[in-house]
N, C-alpha and C positions, 0 to 999 in steps of 0.2 A: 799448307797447314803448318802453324808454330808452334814445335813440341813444348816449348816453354806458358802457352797461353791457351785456356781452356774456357770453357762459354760456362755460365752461371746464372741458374735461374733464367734461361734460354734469351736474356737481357742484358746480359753485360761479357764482357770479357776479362776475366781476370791472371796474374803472371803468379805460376807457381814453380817452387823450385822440386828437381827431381828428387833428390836426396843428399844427403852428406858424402854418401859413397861413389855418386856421380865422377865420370870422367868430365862432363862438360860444365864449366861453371854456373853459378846462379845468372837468371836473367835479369840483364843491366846491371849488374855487379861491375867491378871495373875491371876486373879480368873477360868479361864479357863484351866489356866496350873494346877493351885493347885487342882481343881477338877480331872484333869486326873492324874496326880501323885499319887493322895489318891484312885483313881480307879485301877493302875493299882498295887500298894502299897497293894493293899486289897486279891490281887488271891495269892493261895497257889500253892505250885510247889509239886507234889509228887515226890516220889521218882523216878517215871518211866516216871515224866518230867523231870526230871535234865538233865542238859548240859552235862553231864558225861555222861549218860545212853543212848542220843540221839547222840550221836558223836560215844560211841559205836554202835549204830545202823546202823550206816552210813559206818562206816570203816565195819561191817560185809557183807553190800550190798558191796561196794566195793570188796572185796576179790572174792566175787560171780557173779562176771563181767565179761564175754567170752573176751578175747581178742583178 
């Protein structure tokens, strides 16, 4: 659930802001943005998340597919 985005007219989704007096900035504001860049800037990638290591995982399922 995104405290930022609420359902409308049970058809759409629309971004609303909480208030002026909010600690957390407006959604997709750009202090919004630069907080989630620096959140997602902050996770380490092991080695056995790497793109490398997962694409291998995937071509070895593949191989292992009945056809």
């Amino acid at each position: 659930v995104d405290p930022y985005l609420h359902l409308v007219d049970d058809n759409r989704i629309e971004a609303f802001h909480i208030g002026s007096d909010s600690i957390k900035p407006a959604y997709g504001s750009k202090e919004d943005e630069l907080a989630a860049v620096e959140a997602l800037s902050s996770i380490e990638i092991t080695n056995e998340q790497s793109k490398e290591h997962l694409a291998s995982i995937v071509m070895q399922n593949l191989g292992n597919l009945p056809e």
